[in-house]
N, C-alpha and C positions, 0 to 999 in steps of 0.2 A: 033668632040665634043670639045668644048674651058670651063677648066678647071677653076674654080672659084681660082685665086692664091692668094686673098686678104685674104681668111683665112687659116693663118698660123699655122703646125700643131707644137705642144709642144715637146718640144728636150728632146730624152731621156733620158738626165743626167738635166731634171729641177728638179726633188726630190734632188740630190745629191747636187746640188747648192742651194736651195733653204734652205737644212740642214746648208750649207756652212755659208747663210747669219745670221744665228741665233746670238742675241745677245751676246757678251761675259760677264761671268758672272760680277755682280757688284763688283766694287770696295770697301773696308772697307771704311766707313765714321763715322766722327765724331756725328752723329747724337745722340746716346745714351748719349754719354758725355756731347751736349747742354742741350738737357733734363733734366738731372741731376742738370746743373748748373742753369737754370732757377727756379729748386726748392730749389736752395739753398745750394743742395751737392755737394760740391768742399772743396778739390782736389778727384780727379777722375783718378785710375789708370789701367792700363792694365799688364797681366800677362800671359808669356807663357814660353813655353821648349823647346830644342831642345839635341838631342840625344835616347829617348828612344828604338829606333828599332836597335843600332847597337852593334855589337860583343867587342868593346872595346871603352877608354873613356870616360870620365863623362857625365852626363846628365848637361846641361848649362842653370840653369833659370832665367828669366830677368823681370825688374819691370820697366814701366814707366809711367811719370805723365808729358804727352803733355801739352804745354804752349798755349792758345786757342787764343792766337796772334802771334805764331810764330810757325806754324805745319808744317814742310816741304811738299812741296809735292813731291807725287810718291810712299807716303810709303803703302805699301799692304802685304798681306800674303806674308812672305819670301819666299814660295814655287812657287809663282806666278816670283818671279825676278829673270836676271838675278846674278849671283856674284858679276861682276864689280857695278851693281845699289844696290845691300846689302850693299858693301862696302862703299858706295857717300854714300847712307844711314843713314848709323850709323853714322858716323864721323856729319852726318845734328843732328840727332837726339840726339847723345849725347851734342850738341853745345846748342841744345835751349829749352832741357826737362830736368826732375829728371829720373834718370837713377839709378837702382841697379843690380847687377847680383849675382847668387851663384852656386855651383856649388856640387853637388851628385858624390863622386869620385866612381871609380870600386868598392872598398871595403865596404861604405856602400852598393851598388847596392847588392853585395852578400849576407850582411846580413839582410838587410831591403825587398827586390827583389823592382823590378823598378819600379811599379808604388808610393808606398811609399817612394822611395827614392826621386820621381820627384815630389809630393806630399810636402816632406820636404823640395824641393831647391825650391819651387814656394815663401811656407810660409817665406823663410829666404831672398827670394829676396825682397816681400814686407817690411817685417818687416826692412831691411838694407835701404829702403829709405830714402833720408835727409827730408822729410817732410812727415808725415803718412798721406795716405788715410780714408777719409771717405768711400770709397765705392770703392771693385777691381774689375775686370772683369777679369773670370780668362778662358783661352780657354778648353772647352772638357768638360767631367760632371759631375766631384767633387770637390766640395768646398772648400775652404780653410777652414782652423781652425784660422782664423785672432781675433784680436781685432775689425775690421771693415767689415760692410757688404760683405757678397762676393758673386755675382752673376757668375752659371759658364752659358758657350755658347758654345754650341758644334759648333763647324767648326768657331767660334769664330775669329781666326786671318784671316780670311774672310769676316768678317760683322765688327766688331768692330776696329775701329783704333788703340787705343791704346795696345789692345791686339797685333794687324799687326805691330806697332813698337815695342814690347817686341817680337813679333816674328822673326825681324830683326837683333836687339841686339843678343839675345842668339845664333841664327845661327852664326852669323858673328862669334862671340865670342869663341864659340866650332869647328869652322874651323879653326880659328888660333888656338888653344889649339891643335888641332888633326897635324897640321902640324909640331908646336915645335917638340909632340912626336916623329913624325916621322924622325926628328936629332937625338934622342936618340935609336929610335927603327928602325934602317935601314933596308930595306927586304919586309916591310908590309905593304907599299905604303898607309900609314894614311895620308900623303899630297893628295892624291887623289881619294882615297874611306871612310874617315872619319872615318875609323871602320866599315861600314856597311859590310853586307854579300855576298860582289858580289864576283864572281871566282876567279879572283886573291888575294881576302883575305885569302878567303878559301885554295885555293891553299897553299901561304905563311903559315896560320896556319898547313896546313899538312906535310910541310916540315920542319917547324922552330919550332913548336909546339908555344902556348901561351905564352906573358908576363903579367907584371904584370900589364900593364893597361887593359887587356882582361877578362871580366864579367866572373867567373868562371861557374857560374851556366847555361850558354846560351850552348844550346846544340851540334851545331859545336863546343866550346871553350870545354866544359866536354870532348868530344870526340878527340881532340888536346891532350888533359892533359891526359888521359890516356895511348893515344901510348908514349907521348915524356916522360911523369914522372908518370910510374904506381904509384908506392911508394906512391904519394901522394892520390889515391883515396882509400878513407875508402870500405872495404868491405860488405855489405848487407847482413844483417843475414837475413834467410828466417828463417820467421814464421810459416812456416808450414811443416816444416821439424822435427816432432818430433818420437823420437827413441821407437823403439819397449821395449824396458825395461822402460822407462818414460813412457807410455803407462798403460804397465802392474803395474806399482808401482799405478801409480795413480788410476787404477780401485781396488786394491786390498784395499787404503788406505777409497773408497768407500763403499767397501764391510764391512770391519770393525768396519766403521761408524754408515752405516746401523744396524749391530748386535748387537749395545748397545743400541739403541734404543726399 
């Protein structure tokens, strides 16, 4: 019996390739900001942050207003690049746009908590612009309290350019911030985990306990500050601990109440 070979059967990793070949997602583009300028609103800026998720460090937020003849290319969500292209980046970016940045230290974060404080360093990096916006794009889904329109965009430094170059800015910005620290704070390897939570911070917080650039309030960091300096954590009165003679006083001041009625 002679085998029909001209049809070819489908290889069992064609699903896995065929996943393989799926497009990569899009790139931020300027698109919004044409838009805008064809109706007339310009300048047109983008706004984003970087630090909110980590155990120490300021939150670094960044404002810019792309030149729409001179926009580098490459620039995309920082998260998508590598360092060394953050780095070519910024240095493009701060050459040929309006650039502002500000910065939410540890100590507001503790008393504001972090989205309020990332909140305030959005609103002070626009307002710090050399030319104010008509209209910002701010990344994630709360609005600025500006003088000028503010639209926010969730996933934002992914779709919007100008948001993807404020997203550059602030990263770059707050990795050099986090590296200084780490001359002054030796042990806690802020040159290469920025503050964030991964093992060897952790680690380091368990043995060196917290500084003072460490969010008091983030839970590994409270839990550092306890073993290394009880002294400073306030004790918790429990509200439901109440004594048997408080008890009895106050029924009895009920009952007295009652009988003059």
């Amino acid at each position: 019996m002679i085998r029909d070979k001209s049809t070819k059967r489908p290889a069992k990793d064609a699903p896995e390739k065929a996943a393989e070949k799926k497009a990569a997602p899009a790139k931020a583009s300027f698109r919004r900001e044409r838009a805008l300028i064809k109706r007339g609103i310009w300048p047109v800026a983008g706004c984003d942050e970087a630090g909110r998720g980590p155990l120490a460090g300021p939150v670094v937020a960044a404002a810019v207003i792309l030149d729409p003849d001179r926009i580098p290319r490459g620039i995309d969500d920082s998260k998508r690049l590598t360092a060394e292209e953050r780095e070519k980046l910024f240095d493009r970016i701060c050459a040929t746009a309006q650039v502002s940045v500000a910065v939410a230290s540890p100590a507001r974060i503790d008393r504001d908590n972090i989205l309020r404080a990332s909140l305030w360093a959005l609103k002070r990096a626009v307002v710090a612009l050399p030319e104010q916006p008509k209209l910002v794009f701010v990344d994630g889904r709360d609005r600025l309290d500006t003088a000028c329109d503010c639209e926010a965009v969730i996933g934002g430094d992914g779709i919007v350019l100008s948001i993807a170059a404020a997203s550059i800015v602030a990263k770059v910005t707050r990795d050099r911030l986090m590296c200084a620290l780490a001359q002054d704070c030796p042990g806690y390897g802020f040159e290469q985990h920025k503050g964030y939570a991964v093992p060897d911070h952790l680690d380091a917080l368990d043995r060196l306990g917290p500084t003072v650039h460490h969010r008091s309030f983030f839970a590994p960091v409270a839990a550092a500050r306890a073993k290394h300096m009880p002294w400073t954590v306030e004790p918790v009165q429990d509200l439901f601990s109440i004594t048997e003679v408080e008890v009895q006083v106050e029924t009895a001041v009920e009952i007295d109440a009652s009988a003059g009625l």
